[in-house]
N, C-alpha and C positions, 0 to 999 in steps of 0.2 A: 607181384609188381609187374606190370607192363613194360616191356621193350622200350614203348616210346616214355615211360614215364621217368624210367632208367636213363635214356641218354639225355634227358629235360635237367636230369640233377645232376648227371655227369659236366653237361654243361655249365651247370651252377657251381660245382667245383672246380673246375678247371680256370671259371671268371679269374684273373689277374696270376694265373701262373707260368709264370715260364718252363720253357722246353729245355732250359740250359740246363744241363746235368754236372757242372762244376759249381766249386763255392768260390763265389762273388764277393772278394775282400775292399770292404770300405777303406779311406786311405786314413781314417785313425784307428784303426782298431782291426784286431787280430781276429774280430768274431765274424764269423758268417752272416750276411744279413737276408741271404736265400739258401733254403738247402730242397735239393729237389732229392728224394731215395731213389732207391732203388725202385725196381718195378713189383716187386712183394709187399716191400713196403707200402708204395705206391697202391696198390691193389686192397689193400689192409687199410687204408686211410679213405679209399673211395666207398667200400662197404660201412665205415662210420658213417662217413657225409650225408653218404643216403639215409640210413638211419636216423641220423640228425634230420637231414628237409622232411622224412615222413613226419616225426615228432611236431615237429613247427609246421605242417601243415596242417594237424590235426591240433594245435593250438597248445601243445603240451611244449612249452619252451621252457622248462628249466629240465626234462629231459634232453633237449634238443643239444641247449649248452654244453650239458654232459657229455656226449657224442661229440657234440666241435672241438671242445676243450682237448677229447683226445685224436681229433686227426690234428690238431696244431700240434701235439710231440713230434707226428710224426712227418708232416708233411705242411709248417709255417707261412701257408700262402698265402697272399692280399685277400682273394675271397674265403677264407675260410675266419682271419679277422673281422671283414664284412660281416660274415652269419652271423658271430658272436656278438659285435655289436649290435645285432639287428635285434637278437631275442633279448638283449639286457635290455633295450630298449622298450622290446615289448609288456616284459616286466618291470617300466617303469623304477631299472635299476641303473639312476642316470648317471654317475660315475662311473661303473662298467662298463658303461654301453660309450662311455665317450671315447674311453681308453683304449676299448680295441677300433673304434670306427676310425680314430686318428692315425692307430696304426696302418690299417685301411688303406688309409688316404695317404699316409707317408711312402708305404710300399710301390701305389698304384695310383698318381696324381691326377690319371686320363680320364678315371672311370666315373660319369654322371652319377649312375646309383651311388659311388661310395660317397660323394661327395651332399647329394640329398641329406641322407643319414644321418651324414653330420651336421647339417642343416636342419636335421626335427631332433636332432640332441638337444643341440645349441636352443632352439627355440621351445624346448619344453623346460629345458634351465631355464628360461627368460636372460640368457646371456644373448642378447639381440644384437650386439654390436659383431661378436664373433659369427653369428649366422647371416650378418650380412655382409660380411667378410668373404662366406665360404658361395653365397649365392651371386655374388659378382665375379668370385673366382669360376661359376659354372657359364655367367654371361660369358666371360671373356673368352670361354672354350667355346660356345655357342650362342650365338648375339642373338637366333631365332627361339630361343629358350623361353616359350610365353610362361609356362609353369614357376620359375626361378624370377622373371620379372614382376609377377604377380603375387609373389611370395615376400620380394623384397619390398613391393609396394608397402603391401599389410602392416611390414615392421616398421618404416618409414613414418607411416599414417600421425602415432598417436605424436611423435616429437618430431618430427621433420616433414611438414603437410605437404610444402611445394615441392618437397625433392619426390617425394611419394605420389604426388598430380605428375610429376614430369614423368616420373615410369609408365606409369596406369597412362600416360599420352603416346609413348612408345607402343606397348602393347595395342593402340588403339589404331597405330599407324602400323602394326605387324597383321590383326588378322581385322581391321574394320571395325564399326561399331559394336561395342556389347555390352548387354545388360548392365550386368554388374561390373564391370571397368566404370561402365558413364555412373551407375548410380555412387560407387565412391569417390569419384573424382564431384559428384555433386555436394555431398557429403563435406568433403574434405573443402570445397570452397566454401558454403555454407556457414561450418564450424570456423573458418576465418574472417567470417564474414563478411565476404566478398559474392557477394549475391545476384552481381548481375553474369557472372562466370558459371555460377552454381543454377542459374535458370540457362542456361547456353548450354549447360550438359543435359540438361533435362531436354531441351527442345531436339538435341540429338536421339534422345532418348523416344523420342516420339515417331524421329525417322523410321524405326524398330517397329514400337506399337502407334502406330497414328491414333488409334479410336480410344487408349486406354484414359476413362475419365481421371484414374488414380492420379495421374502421370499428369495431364492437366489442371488439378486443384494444386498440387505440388510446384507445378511452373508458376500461375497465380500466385502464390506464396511468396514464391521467390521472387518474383518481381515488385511483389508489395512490398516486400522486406528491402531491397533495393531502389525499393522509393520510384521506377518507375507504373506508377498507377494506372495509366493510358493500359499498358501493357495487361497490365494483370486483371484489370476492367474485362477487357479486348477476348481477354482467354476466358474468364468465366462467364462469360453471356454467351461465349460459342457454347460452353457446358450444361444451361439451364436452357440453351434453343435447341439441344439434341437431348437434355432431360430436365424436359419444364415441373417434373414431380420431386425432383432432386432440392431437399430441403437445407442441407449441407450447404450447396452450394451456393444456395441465399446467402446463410449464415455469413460464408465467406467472401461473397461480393459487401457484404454491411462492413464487415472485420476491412475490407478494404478502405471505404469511406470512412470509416472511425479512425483509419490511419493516417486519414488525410484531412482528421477534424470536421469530415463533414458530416454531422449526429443528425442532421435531417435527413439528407438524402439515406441513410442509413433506416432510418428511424424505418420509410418504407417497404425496404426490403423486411424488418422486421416484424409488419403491419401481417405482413406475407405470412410469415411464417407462425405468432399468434394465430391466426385463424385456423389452422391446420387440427383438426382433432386428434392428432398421435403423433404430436409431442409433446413431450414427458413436461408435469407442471415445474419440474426445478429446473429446466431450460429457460422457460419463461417466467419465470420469476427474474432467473440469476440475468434474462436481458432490462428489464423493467428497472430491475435495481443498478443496473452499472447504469442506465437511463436519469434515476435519484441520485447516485452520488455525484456524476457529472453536473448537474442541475447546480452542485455547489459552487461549482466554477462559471456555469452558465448559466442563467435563472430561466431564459428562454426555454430550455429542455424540458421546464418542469410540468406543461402543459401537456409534453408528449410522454412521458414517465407515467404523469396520471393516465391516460387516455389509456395506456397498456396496461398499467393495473386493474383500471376499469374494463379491459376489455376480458382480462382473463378472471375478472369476480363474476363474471355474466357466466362462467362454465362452472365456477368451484365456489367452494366454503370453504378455503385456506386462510388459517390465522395469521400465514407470511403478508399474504397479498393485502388483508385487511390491516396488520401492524404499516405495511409501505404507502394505504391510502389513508391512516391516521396519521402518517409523517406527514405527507404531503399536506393533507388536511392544516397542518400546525403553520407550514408555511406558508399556506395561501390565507392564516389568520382565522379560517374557521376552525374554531376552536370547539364547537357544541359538535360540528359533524367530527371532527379527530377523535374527541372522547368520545362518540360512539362507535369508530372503526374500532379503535384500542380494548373498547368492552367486550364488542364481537371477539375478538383476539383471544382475548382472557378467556373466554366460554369458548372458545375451539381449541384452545393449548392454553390453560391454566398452567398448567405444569411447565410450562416450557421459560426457560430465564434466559437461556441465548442469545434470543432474538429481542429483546428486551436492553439486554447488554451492548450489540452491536449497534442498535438502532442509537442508542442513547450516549455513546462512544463513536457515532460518525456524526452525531450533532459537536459534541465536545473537541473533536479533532477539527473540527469545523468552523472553531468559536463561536458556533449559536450555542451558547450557555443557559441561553429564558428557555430555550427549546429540549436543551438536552434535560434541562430540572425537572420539568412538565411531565418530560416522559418518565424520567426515573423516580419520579414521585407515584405514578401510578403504580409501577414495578415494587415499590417498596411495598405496601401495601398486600401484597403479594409472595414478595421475598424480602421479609424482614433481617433473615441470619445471612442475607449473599454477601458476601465480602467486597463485588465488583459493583452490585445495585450501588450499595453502599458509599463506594469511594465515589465514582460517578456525580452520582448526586452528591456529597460535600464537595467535590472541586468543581461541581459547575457553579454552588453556591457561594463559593470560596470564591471563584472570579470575578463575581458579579458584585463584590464585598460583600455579601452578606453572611458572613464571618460569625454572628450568632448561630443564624439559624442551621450553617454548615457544620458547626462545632459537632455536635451528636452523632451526627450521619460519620464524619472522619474519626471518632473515638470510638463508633462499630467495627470501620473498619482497619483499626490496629486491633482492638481488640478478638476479632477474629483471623487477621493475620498479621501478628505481629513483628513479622520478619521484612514486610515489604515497605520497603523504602520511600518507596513514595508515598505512600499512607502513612508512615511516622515522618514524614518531613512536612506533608500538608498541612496535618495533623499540628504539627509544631508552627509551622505559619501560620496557621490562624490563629493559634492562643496567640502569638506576639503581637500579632494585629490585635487581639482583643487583650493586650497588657499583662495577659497572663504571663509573664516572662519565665518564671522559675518551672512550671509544667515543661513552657516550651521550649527550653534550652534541655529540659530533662530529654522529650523527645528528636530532637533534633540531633541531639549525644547516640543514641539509640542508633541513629537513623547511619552517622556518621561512621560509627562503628562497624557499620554493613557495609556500607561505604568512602572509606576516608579520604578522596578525594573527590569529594559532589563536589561543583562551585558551588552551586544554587543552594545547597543547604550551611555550605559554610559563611557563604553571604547574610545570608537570613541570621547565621548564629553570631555573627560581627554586629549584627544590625539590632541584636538586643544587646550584647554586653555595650555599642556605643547608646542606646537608650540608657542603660544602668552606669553611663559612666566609668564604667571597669574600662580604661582606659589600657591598661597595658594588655589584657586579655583580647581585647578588640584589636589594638594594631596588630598583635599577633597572629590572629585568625585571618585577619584579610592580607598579611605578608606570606601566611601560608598557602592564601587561594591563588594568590600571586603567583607564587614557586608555579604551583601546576600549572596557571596558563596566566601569562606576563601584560596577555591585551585582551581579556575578560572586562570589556566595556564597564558593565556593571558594578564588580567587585574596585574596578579604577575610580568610578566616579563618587562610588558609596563611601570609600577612603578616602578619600580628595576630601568632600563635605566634612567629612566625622575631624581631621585634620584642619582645615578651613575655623570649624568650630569654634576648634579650641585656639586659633591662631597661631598654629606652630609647625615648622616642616612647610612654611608655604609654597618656597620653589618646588618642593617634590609633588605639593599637591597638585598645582601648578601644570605639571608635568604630566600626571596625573587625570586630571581631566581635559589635558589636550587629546588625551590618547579616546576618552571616551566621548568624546565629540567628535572627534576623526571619526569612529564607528558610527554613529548617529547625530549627524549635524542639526535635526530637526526634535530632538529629542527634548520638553523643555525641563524636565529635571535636569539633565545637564546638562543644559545652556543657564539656567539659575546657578549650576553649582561652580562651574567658571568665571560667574559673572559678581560671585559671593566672594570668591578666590581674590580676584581685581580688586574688589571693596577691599579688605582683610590688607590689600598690600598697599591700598590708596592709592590706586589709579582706577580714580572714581567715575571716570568717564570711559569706558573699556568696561566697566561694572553695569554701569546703567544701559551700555547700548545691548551687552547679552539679558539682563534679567528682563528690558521690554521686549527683548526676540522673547524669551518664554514665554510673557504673558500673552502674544498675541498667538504663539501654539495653545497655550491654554490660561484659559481667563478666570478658573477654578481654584486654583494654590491658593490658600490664608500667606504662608510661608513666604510665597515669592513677591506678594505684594508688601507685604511687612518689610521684605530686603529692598523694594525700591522707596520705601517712607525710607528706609536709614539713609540709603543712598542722596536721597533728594535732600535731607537733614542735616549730612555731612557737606553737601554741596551748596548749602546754606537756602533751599528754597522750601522755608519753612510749610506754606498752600500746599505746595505738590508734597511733602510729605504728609501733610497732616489727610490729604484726598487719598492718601495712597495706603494711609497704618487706615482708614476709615473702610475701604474695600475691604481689606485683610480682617478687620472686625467684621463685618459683616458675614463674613465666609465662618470665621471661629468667634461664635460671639465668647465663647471661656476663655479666651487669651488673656487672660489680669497681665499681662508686662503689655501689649497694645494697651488696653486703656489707660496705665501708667503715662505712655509715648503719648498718646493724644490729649490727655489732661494737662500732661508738661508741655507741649509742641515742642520736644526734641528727643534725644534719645538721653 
């Protein structure tokens, strides 16, 4: 060993011992809480020390402990708890290492290093309140302390963001701008989303590197996201007029316009970038198609959606691109060119049911239901056993009532997944629609079972037991969709009617479909069913003004014209009844109780 390497470790021993050679009695206790030896002693405890710093320089720390362990018999100093703590530490043995660091720090409260220590104890415990405890206790010794302030920031960050901005502002007013100070305190405003703050650190950030483009699409960003658009315009056109090949940075001048709803001005930056031969075709697809979905909002788009799908079939034979100019194809009504995008489709990814699914599930989400069938009719065709082909196509059929022809398509798909709820609930809605009541209460049960609080499906199950007159079964069902939600429009109004019916409970129904007219004023099922309510209680005028509000929302209902013949009948104007049960015939010519009412001219 080296002279000077000897008095390096001597120094390391000597850290927080005192020169007093008496014992230093606390004022509770009889025990020494320093003991210095003698100089033998002394001497004997510095040949361990050493011993121990070689051990722990050469990374061998549980010998090292061993050597500290026995200069602490002899020679109890602050730095020697220090060491101890420092290799428990390094072997990740965190209650040891807390235990002597504390001591440490209780012996010798001046010393930075001890106090670190116990600041990477504490914060590899994740006991983060105690480590910022011990790193404001080193501010307070040192206010110029950037290490300790930057330390405390960190823990701040994840639960206390502005007290963590205020530090990381300190340190920024201690040595100037830096890197990583600005880039967290950009971070940290961001993640609060406070964005015009989090682009203000970023533009410090530039004072640093002025030319870095990184640091420029990032401020852009940030100004988008804080809504000033001029700004973020302003930065990114400085960025494609110092790199006009920078395709990115298209992207995100479009990303801007699209934030600001302007899909044209967008559209050309777009045009841009389409043309470019090396970018990747799922780029320009996935622009073309956010191009289709928007179109459902906006139909004007849909001119430019095609133009890009057309522009990128001029490069490729992609089954995507050909499935999104068969969509479009469907809504612009050409129907012979759609069926031949779709066929191309099938001949370039037969195997593919994905995009088949998605296409015909953004018609469905969409309520084009002619649209979504068309397509999931060709897909069936295809994928007979899909479970999703399957359901698709019965509930677009299902909406559109055609409740036959969906039937088969929805009893595929329970019977290939018979666990999904909404396949055993459709499923059971359209046999009730098609009178099949006893199937569909069977599925319905099934469905409920999965989930016993659907409203939708317990409405629907109230709505065959009030067809089958199971009277006490019915109020039951719809008192229980009640429990779950009190102002469920539907389930109020469908109860109201079912009650109205039978003439009983009228104030509650009453009640009843106030509540599901508040929800839908214009609604005319229930503006009929309130205005049936009024008849039932013979206030026949309050009756006739809601059932003519219906009929003039819809001039369709057998039902509601039938209710203004009784009404007009009870109000003794025999012509307007007998005009009005004659509508209501015409709509249901099976109605045998109208042609009763009109043969008698009354009810």
């Amino acid at each position: 060993m080296t002279k000077t390497t000897a008095l390096i470790l001597l120094g390391l021993f000597l850290a927080g011992c005192s020169s007093q050679k008496s014992i230093v009695k606390t004022s509770n206790s009889n025990q020494s809480s320093v003991y210095v030896p003698e100089l033998d002693s002394a001497s004997d405890a510095l040949n361990q020390f050493i011993d121990g710093s070689i051990a722990e320089a050469e990374g061998n720390y549980a010998s090292a402990i061993i050597f500290y362990q026995s200069v602490l018999k002899l020679a109890p100093r602050p730095g020697v708890y220090y060491a101890l703590g420092k290799n428990y530490f390094y072997l990740n043995k965190l209650p040891q290492a807390l235990q002597y660091a504390k001591k440490a720090v209780a012996l010798d409260s001046t010393r930075i290093d001890f106090l670190n220590l116990l600041t990477d104890i504490y914060s590899n415990a994740r006991q983060n309140d105690s480590a910022a405890i011990v790193l404001n206790k080193i501010i307070g010794m040192d206010s110029s302390n950037v290490n300790a302030y930057y330390r405390l920031a960190r823990i701040y960050e994840t639960n206390k963001p502005m007290k963590a901005i205020s530090i990381y502002n300190k340190i920024t007013n201690i040595i100037g701008p830096d890197w990583n100070v600005l880039m967290h305190v950009a971070e940290l405003y961001g993640g609060l989303g406070n964005f015009e703050d989090a682009a203000a650190s970023i533009n410090k950030l530039l004072t640093i590197d002025p030319g870095n483009t990184g640091l420029q699409k990032l401020l852009a960003e940030y100004y988008q996201r804080a809504k000033m658009y001029d700004d973020a315009l302003k930065i990114i056109n400085e960025v494609i007029s110092e790199s006009p090949d920078d395709l990115d940075a298209y992207d995100r001048k479009a990303q801007i316009y699209l934030a600001q709803n302007k899909w044209e001005e967008a559209a050309k930056e777009y045009e841009y970038i389409l043309k470019q031969p090396k970018i990747p075709l799922e780029l320009k697809v996935r622009i073309g198609a956010s191009y289709f979905e928007q179109s459902f909002k906006d139909s004007t788009l849909l001119p430019i959606a095609k133009k890009f799908f057309e522009t990128i079939n001029k490069d490729t034979a992609n089954w995507q691109v050909k499935m999104y100019l068969g969509a479009i194809e469907i809504n612009e009504k050409n129907d012979s060119a759609a069926i031949e995008n779709f066929k191309e489709a099938t001949k370039l990814a037969s195997w593919n049911v994905e995009t088949w699914v998605r296409l015909g599930g953004l018609y469905f989400d969409n309520k084009k239901y002619d649209e979504a069938a068309k397509v999931m009719k060709e897909a069936i065709s295809s994928f007979p056993e899909d479970f999703r082909v399957n359901l698709i196509l019965g509930l677009s059929l299902a909406q559109n009532n055609n409740n036959e022809e969906a039937k088969p398509y929805l009893k595929k798909a329970v019977e290939l997944n018979p666990k999904d709820t909404i396949a055993l609930s459709a499923y059971g809605f359209t046999l009730s629609q098609l009178k099949e009541n006893a199937e569909a209460e069977k599925y319905l049960k099934k469905a409920l079972e999965i989930s016993p609080n659907d409203i939708n499906m317990l409405g629907t199950l109230g709505l065959i037991y009030d067809g089958e007159k199971r009277w006490a079964e019915c109020d039951s069902i719809y008192e229980r969709a009640l429990e779950i939600d009190s102002t469920n429009d539907l389930i109020n109004n469908n109860f109201a009617y079912s009650l109205s019916e039978r003439g009983i409970k009228l104030d509650l129904a009453l009640k009843m479909a106030k509540i599901a007219i508040a929800a839908k004023p214009t609604n005319s099922s229930y503006l009929d069913t309130i205005g049936w309510i009024y008849f039932k209680m013979g206030e026949l005028v309050k009756a006739k003004s809601y059932i003519e509000e219906s009929l003039k929302i819809n001039d369709k209902n057998s039902d509601v014209y039938e209710h203004l013949g009784d009404i007009e009948a009870k109000m003794g104007n025999k012509s307007g009844a007998l005009e009005a049960w004659q509508k209501a015939l015409d709509l249901d010519k099976s109605n045998k109780e109208l042609k009763v009412k009109i043969q008698k001219g009354e009810i």
